[in-house]
N, CA, C and O atoms as a GROMACS GRO file, in nm:
protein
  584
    1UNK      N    1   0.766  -4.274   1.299
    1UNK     CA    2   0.650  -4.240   1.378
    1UNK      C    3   0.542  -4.185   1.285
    1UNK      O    4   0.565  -4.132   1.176
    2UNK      N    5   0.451  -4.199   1.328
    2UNK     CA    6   0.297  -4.150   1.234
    2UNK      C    7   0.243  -4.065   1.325
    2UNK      O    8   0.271  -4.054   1.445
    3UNK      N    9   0.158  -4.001   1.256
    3UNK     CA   10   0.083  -3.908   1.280
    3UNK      C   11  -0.039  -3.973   1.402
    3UNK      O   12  -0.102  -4.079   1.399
    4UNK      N   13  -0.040  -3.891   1.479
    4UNK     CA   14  -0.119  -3.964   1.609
    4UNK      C   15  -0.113  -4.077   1.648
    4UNK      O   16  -0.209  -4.144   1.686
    5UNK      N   17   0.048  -4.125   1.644
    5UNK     CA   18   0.085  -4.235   1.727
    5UNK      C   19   0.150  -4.165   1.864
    5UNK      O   20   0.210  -4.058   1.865
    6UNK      N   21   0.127  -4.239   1.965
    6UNK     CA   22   0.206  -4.149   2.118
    6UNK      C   23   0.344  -4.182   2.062
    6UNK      O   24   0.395  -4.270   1.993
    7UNK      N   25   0.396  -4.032   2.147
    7UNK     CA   26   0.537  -4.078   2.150
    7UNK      C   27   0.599  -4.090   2.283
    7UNK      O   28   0.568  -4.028   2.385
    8UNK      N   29   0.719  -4.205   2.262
    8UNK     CA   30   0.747  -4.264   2.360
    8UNK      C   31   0.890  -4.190   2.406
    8UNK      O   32   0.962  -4.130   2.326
    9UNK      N   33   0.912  -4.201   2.519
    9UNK     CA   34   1.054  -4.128   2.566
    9UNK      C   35   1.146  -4.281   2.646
    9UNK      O   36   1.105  -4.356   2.735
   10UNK      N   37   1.272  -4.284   2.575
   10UNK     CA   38   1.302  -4.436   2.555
   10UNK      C   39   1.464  -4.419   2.691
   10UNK      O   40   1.520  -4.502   2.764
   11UNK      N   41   1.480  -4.303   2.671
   11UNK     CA   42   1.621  -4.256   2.768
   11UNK      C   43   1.578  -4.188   2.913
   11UNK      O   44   1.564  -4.066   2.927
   12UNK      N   45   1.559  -4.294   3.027
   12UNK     CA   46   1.498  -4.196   3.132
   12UNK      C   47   1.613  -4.128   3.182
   12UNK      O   48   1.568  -4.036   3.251
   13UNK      N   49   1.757  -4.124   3.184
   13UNK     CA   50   1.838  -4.015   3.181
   13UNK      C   51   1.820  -3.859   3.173
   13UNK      O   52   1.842  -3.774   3.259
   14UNK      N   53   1.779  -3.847   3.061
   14UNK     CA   54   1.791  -3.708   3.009
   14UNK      C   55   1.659  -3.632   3.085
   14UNK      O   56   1.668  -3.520   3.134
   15UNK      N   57   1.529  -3.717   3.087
   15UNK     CA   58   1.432  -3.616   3.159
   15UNK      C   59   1.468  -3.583   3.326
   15UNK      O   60   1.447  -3.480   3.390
   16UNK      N   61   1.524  -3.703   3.365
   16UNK     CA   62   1.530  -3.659   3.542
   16UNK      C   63   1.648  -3.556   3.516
   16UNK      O   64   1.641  -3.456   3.588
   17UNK      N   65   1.757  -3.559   3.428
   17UNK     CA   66   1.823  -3.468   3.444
   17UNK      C   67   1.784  -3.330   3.426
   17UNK      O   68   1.824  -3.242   3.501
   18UNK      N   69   1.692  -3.304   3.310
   18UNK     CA   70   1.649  -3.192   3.319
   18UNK      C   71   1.555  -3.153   3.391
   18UNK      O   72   1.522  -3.034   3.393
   19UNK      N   73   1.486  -3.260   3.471
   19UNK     CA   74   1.412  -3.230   3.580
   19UNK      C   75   1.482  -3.165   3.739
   19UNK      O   76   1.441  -3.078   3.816
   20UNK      N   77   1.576  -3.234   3.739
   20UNK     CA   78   1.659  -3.214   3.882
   20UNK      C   79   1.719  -3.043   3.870
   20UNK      O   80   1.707  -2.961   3.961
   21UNK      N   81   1.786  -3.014   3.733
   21UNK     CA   82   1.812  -2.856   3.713
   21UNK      C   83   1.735  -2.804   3.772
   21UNK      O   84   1.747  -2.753   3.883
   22UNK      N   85   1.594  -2.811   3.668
   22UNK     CA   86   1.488  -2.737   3.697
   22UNK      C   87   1.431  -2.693   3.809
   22UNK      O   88   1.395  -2.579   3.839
   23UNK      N   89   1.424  -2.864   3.911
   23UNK     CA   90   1.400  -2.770   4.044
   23UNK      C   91   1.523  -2.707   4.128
   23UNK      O   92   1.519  -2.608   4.201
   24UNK      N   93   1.597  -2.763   4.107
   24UNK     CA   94   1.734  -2.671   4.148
   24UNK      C   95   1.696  -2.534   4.200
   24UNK      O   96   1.684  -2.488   4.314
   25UNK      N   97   1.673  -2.459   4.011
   25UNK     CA   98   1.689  -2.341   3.984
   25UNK      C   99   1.519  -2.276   4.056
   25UNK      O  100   1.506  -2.186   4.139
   26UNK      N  101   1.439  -2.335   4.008
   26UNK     CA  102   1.357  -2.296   4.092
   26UNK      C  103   1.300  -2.286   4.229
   26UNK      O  104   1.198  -2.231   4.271
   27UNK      N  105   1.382  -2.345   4.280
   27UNK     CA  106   1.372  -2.376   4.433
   27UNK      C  107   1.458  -2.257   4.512
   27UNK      O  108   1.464  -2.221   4.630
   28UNK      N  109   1.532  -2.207   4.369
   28UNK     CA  110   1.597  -2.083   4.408
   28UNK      C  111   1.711  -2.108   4.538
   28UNK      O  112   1.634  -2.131   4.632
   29UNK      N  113   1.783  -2.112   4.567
   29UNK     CA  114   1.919  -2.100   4.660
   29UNK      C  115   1.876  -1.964   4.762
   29UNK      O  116   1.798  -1.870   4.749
   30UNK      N  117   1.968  -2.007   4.866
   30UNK     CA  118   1.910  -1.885   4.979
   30UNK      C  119   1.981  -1.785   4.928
   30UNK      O  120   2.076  -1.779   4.848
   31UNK      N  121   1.901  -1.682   5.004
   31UNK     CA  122   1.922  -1.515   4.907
   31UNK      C  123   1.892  -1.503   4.788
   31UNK      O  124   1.906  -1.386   4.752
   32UNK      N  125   1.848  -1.586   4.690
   32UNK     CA  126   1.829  -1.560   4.572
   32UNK      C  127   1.723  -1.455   4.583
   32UNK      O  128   1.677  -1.432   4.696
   33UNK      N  129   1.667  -1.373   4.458
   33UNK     CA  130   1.612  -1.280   4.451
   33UNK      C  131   1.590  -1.229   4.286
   33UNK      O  132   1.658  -1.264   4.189
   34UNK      N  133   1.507  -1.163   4.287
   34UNK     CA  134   1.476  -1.168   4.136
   34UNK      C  135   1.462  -1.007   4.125
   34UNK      O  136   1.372  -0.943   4.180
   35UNK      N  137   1.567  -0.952   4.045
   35UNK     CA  138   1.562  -0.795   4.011
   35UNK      C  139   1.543  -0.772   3.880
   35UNK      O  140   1.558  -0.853   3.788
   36UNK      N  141   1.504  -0.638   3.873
   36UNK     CA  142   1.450  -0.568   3.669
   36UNK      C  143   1.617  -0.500   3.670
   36UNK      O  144   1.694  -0.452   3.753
   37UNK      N  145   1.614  -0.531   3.525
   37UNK     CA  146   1.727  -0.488   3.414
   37UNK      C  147   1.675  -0.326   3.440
   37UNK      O  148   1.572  -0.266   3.470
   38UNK      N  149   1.839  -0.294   3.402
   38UNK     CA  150   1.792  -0.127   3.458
   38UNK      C  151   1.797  -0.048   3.282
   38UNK      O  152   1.819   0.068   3.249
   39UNK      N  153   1.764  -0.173   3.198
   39UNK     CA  154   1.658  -0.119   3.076
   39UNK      C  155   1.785  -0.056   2.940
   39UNK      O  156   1.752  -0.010   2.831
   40UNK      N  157   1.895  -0.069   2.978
   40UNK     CA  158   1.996  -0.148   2.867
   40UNK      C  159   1.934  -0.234   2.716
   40UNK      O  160   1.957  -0.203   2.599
   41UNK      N  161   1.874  -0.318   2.753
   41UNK     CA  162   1.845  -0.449   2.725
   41UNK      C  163   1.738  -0.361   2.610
   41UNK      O  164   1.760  -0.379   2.491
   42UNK      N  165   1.624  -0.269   2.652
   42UNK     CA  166   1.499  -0.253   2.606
   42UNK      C  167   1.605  -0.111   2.497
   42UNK      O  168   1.634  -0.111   2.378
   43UNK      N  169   1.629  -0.032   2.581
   43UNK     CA  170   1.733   0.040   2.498
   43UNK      C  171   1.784   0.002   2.391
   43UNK      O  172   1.801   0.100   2.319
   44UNK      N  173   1.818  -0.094   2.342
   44UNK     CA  174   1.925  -0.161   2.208
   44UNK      C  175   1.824  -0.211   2.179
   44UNK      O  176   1.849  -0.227   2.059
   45UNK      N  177   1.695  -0.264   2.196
   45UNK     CA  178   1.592  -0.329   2.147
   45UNK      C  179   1.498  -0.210   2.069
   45UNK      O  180   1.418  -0.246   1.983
   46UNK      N  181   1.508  -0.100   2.096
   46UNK     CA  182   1.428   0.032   2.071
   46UNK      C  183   1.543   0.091   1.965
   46UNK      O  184   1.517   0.171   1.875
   47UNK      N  185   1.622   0.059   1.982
   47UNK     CA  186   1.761   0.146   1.876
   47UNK      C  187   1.709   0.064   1.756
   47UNK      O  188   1.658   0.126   1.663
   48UNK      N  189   1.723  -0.106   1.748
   48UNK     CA  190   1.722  -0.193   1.658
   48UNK      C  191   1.564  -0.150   1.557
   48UNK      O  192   1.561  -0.130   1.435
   49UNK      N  193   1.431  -0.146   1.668
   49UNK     CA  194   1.313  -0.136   1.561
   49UNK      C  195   1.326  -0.026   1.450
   49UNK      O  196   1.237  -0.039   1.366
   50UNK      N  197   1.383   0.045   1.433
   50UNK     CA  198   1.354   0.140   1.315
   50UNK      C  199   1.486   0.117   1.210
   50UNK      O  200   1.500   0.209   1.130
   51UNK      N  201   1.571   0.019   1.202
   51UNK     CA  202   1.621  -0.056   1.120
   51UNK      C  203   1.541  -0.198   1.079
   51UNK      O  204   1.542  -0.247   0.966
   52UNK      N  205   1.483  -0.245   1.174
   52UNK     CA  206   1.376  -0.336   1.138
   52UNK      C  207   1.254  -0.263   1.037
   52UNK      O  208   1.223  -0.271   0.918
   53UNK      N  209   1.219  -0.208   1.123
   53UNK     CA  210   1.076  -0.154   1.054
   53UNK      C  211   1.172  -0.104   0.872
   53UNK      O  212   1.158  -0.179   0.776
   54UNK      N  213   1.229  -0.020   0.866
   54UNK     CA  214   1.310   0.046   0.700
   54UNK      C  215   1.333  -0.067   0.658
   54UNK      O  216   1.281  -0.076   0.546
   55UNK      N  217   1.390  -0.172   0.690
   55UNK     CA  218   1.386  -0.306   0.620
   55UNK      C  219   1.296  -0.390   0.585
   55UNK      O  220   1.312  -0.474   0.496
   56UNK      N  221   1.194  -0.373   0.653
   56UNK     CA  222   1.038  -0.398   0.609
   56UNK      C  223   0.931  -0.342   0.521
   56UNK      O  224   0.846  -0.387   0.444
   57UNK      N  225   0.986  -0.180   0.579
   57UNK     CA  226   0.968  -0.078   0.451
   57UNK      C  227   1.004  -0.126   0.303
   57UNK      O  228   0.942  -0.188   0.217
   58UNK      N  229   1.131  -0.070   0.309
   58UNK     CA  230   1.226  -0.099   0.154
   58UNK      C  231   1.150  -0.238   0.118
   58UNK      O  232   1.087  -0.218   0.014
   59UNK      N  233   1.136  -0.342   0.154
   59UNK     CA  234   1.102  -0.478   0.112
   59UNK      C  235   0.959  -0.428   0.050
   59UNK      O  236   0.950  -0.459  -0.069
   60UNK      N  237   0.861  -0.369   0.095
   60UNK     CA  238   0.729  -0.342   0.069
   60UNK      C  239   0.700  -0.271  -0.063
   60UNK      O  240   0.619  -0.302  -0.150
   61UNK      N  241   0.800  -0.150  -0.057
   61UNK     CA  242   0.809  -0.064  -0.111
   61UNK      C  243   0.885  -0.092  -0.305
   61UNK      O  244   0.859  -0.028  -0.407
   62UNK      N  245   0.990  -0.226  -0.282
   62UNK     CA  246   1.053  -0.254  -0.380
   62UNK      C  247   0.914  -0.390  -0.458
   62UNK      O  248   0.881  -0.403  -0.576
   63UNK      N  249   0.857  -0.477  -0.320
   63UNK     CA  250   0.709  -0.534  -0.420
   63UNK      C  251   0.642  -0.432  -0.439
   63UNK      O  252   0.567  -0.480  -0.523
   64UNK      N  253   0.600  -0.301  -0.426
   64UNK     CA  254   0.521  -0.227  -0.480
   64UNK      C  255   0.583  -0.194  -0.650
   64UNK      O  256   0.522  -0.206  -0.756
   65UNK      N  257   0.680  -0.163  -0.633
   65UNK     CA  258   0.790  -0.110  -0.726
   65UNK      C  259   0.737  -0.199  -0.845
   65UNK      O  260   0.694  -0.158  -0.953
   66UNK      N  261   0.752  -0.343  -0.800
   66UNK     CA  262   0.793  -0.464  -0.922
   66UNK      C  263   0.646  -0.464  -0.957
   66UNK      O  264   0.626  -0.435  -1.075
   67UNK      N  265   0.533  -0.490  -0.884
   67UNK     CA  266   0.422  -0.473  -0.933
   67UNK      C  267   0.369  -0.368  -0.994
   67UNK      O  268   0.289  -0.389  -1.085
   68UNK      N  269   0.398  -0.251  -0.961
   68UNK     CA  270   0.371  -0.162  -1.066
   68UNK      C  271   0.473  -0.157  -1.210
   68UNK      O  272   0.439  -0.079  -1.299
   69UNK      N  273   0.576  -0.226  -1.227
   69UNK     CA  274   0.675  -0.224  -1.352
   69UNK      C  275   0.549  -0.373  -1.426
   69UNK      O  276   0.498  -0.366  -1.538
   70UNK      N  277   0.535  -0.447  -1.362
   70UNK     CA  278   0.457  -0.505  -1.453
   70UNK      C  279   0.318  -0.515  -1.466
   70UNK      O  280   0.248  -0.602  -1.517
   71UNK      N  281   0.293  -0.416  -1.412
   71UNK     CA  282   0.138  -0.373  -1.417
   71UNK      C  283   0.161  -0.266  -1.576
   71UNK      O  284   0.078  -0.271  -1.668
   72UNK      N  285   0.288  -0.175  -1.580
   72UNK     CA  286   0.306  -0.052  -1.674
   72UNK      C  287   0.329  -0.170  -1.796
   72UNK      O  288   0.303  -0.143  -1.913
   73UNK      N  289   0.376  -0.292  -1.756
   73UNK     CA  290   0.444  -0.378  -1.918
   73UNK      C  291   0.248  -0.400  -1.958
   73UNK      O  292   0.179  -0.342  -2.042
   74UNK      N  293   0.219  -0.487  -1.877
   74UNK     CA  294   0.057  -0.554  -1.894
   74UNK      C  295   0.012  -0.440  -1.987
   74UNK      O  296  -0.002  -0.432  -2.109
   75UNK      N  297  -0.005  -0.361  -1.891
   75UNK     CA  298  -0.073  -0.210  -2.000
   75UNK      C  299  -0.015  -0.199  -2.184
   75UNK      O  300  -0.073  -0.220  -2.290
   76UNK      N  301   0.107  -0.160  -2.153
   76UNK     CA  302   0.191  -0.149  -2.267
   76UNK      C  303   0.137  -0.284  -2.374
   76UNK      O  304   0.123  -0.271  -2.496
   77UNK      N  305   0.118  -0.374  -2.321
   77UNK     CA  306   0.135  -0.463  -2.422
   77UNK      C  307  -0.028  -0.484  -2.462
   77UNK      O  308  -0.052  -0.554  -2.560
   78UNK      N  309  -0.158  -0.415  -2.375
   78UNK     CA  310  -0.254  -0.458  -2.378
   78UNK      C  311  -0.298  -0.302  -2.476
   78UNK      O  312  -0.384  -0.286  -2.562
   79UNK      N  313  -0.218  -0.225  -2.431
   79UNK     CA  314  -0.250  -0.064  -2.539
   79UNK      C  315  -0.189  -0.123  -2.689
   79UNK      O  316  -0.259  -0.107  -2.789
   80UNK      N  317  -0.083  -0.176  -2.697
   80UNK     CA  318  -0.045  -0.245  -2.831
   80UNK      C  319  -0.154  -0.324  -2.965
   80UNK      O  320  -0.198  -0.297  -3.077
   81UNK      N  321  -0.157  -0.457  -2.842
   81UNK     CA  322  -0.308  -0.501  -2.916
   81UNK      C  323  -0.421  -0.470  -2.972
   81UNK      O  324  -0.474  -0.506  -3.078
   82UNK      N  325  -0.468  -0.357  -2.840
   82UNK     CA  326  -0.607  -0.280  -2.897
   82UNK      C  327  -0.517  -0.175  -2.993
   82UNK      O  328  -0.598  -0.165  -3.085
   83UNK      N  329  -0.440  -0.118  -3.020
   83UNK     CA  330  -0.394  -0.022  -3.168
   83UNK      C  331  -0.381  -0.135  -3.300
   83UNK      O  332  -0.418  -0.095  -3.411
   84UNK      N  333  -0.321  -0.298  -3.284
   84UNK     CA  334  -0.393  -0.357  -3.318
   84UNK      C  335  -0.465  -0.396  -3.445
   84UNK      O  336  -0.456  -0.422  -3.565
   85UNK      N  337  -0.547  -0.384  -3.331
   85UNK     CA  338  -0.645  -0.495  -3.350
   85UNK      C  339  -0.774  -0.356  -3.425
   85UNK      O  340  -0.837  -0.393  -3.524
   86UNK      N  341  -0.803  -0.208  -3.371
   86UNK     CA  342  -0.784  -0.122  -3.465
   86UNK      C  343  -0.727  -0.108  -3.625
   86UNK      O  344  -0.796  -0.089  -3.725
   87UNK      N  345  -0.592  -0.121  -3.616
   87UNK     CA  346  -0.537  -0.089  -3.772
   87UNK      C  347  -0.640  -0.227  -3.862
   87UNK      O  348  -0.709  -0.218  -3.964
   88UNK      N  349  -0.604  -0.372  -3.751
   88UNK     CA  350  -0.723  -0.475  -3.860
   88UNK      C  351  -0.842  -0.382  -3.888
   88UNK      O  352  -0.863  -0.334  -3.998
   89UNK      N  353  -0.915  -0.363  -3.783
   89UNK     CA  354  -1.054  -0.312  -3.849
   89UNK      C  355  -1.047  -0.186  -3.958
   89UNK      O  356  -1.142  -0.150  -4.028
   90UNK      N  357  -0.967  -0.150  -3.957
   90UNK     CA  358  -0.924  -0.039  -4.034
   90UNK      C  359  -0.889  -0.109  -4.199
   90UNK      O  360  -0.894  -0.043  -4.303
   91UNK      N  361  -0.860  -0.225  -4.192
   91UNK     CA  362  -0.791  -0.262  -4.311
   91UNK      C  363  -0.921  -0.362  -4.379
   91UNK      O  364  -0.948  -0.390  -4.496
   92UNK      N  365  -0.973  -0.394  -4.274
   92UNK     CA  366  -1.090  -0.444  -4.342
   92UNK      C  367  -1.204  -0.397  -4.347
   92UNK      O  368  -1.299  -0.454  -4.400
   93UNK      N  369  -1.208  -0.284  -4.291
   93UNK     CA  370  -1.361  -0.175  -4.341
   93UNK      C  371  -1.273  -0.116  -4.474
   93UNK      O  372  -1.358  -0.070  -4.549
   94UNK      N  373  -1.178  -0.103  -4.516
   94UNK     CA  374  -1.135  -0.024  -4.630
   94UNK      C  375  -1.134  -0.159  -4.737
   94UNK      O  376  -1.130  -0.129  -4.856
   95UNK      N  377  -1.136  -0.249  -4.716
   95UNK     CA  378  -1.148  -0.337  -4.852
   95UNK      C  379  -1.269  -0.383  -4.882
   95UNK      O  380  -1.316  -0.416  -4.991
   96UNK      N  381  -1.326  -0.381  -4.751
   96UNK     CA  382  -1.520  -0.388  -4.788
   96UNK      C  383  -1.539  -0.255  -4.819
   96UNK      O  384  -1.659  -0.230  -4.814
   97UNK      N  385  -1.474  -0.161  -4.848
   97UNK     CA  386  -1.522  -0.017  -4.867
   97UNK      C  387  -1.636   0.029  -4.798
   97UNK      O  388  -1.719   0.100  -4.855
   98UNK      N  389  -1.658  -0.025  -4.609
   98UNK     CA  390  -1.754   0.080  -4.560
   98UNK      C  391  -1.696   0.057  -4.434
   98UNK      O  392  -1.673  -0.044  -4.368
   99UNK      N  393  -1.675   0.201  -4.416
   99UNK     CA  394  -1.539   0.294  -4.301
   99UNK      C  395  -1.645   0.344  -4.212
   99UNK      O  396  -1.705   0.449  -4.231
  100UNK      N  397  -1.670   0.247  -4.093
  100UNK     CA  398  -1.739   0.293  -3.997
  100UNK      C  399  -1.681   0.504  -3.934
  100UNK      O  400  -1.582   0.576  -3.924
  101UNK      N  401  -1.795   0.503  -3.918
  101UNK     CA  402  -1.721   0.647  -3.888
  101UNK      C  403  -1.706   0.677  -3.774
  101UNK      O  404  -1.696   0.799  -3.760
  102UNK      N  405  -1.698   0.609  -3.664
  102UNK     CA  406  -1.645   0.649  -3.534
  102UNK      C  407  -1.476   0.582  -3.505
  102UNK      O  408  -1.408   0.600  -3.404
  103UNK      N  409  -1.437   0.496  -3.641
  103UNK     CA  410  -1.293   0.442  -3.638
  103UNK      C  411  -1.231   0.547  -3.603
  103UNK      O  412  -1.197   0.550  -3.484
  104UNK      N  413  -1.201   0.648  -3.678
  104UNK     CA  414  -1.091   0.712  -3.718
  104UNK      C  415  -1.090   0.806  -3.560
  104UNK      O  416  -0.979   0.820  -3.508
  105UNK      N  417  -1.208   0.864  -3.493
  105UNK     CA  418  -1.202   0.900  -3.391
  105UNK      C  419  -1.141   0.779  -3.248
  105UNK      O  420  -1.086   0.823  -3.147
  106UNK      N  421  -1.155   0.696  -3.261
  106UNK     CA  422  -1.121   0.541  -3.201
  106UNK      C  423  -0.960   0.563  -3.242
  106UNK      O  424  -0.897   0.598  -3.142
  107UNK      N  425  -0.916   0.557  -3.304
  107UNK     CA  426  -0.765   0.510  -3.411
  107UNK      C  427  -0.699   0.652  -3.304
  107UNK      O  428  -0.607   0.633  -3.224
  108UNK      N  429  -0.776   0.803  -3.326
  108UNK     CA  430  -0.721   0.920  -3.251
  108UNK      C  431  -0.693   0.929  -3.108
  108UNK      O  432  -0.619   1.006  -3.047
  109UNK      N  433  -0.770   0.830  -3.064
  109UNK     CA  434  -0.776   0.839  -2.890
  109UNK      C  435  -0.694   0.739  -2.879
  109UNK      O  436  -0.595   0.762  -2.810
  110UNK      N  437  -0.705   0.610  -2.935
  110UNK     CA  438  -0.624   0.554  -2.913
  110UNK      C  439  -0.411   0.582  -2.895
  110UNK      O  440  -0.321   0.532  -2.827
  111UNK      N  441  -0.419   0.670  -2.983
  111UNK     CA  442  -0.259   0.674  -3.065
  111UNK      C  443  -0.247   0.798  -2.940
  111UNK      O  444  -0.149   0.785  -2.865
  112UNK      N  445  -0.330   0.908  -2.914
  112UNK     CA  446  -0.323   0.982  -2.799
  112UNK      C  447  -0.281   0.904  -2.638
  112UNK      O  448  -0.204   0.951  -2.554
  113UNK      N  449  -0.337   0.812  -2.633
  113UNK     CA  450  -0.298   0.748  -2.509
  113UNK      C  451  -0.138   0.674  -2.491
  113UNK      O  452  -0.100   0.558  -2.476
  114UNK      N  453  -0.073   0.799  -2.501
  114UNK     CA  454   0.084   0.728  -2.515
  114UNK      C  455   0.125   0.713  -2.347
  114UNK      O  456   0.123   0.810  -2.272
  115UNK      N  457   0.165   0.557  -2.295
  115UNK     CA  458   0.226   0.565  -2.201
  115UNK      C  459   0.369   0.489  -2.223
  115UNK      O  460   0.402   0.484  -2.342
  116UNK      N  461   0.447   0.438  -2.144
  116UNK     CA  462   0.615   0.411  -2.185
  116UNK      C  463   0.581   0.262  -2.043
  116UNK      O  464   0.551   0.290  -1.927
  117UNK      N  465   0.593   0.132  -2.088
  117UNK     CA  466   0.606   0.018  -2.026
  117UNK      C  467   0.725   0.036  -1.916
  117UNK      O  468   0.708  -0.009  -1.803
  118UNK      N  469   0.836   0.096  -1.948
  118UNK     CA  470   0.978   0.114  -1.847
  118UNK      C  471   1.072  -0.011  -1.945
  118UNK      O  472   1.180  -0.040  -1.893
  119UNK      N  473   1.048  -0.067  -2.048
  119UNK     CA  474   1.088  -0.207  -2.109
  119UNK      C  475   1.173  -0.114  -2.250
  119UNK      O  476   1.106  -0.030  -2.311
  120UNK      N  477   1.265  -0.130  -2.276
  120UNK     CA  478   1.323  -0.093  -2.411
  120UNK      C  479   1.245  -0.145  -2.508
  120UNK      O  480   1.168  -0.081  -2.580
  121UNK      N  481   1.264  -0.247  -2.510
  121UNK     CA  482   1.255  -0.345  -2.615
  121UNK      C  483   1.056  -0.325  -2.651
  121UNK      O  484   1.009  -0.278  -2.755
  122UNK      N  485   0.983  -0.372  -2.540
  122UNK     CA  486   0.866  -0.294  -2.568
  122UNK      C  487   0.812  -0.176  -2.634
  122UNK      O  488   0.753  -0.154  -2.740
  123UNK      N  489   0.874  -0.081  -2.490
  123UNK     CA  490   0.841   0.059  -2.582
  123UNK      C  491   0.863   0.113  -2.746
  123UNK      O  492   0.796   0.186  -2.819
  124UNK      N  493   0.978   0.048  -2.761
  124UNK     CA  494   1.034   0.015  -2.880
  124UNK      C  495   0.894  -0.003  -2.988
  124UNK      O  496   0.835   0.075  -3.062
  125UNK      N  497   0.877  -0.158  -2.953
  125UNK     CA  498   0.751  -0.191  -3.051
  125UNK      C  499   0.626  -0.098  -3.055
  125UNK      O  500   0.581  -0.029  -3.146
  126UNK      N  501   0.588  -0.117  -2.939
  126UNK     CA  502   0.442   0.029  -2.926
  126UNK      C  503   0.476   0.156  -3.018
  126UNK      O  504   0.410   0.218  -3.101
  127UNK      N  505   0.652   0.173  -2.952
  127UNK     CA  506   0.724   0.357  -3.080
  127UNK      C  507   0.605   0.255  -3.192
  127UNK      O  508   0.487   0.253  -3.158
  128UNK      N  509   0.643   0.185  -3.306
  128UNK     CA  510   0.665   0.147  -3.448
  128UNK      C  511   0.508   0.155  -3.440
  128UNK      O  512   0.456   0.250  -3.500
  129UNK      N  513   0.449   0.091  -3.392
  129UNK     CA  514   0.241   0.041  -3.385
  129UNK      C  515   0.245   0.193  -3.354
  129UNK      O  516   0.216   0.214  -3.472
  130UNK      N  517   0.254   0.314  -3.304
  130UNK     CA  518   0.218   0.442  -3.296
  130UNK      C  519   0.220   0.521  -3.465
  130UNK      O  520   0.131   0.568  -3.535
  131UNK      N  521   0.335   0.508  -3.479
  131UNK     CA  522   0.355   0.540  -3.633
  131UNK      C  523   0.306   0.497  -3.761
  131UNK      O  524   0.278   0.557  -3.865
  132UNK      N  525   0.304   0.377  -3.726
  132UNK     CA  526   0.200   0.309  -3.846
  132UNK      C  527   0.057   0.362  -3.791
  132UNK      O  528   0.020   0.449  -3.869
  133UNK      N  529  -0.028   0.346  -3.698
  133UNK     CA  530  -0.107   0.414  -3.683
  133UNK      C  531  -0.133   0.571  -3.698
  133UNK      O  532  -0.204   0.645  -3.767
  134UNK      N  533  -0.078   0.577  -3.639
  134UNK     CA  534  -0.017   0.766  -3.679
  134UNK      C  535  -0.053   0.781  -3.841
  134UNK      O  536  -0.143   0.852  -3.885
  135UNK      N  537   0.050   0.687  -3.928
  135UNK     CA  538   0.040   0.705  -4.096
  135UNK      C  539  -0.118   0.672  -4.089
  135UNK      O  540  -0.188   0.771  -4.068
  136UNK      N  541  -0.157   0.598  -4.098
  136UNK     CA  542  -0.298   0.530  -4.144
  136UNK      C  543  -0.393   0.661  -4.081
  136UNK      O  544  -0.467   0.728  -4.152
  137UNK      N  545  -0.385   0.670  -4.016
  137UNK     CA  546  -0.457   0.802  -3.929
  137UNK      C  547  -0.469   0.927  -4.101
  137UNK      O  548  -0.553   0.955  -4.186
  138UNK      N  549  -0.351   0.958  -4.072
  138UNK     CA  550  -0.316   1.072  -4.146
  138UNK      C  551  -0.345   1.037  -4.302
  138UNK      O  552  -0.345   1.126  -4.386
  139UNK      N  553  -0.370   0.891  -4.336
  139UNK     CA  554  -0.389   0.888  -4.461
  139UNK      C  555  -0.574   0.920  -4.444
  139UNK      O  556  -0.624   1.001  -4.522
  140UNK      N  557  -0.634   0.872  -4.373
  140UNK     CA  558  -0.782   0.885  -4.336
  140UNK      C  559  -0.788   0.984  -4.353
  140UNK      O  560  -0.815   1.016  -4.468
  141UNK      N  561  -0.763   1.104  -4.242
  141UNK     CA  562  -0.773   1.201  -4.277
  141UNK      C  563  -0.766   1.328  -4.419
  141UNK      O  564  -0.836   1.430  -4.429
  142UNK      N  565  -0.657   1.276  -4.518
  142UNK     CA  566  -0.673   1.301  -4.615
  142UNK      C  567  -0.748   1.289  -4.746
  142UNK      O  568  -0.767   1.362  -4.844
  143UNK      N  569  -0.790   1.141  -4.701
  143UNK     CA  570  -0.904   1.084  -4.766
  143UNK      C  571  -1.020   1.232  -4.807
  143UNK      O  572  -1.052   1.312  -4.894
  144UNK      N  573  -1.055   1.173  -4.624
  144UNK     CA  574  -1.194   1.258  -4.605
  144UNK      C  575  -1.176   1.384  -4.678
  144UNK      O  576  -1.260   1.447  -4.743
  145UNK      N  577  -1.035   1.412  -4.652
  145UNK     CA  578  -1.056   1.567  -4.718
  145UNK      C  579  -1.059   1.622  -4.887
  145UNK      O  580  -1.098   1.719  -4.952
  146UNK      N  581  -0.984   1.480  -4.910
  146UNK     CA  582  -1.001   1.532  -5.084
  146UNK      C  583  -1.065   1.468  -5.162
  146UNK      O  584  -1.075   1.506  -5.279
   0.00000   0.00000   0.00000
């Protein structure tokens, strides 16, 4: 069948049968009568929503979770680069011998902004790029001073 072709009903069986139920039941039998649930039904339906809803929770709460673990890696790996991409400029204002002078304040804020990805293996690398920065820092500083 295709898309906006009619469709055809090929077994006239099955519709009169479910037609004949139908009025059966709706034609209702004598005495029939139609009464409310004495609320059982809504009861266990009201017990169930706040296991629904915590399960909707927790689900929300665990994508919040995962998006913020790789929102903390993104960071981690984007604080990496810029320390960096720093130590380059650092290595090549010192072989052209002219050491902009707002680096070393740049190199300080930078190495100050310590956060932790939640990643071993990451944090790991950032530890090592802190320390080498850290050294280079501390060699600047000595520079200037002697």
């Amino acid at each position: 069948m295709r898309f906006g072709e009619p469709m055809r009903i090929v077994d006239q069986r099955n519709v009169n049968a479910v037609s004949s139920s139908r009025s059966a039941r709706a034609g209702g039998g004598v005495g029939a009568r139609f009464t409310l649930d004495t609320g059982t039904a809504t009861a266990k339906a009201e017990g169930a929503a706040p296991a629904a809803i915590l399960g909707g929770l927790e689900a929300l709460i665990a994508i919040q979770s995962e998006d913020t673990t790789k929102e903390r890696r993104r960071r981690g790996v984007r604080r990496g680069q810029g320390l960096l991409d720093l130590l380059d400029e650092l290595k090549i204002a010192l072989l052209a011998g002219n050491l902009p002078p707002d680096l070393q304040n740049r190199l300080a804020v930078a190495i100050r902004d310590e956060s932790f990805s939640g990643d071993p293996r990451l944090d790991g690398i950032l530890e090592s790029i802190d320390l080498r920065a850290a050294v280079e820092l501390a060699k600047l500083r000595k520079l200037q001073r002697g």
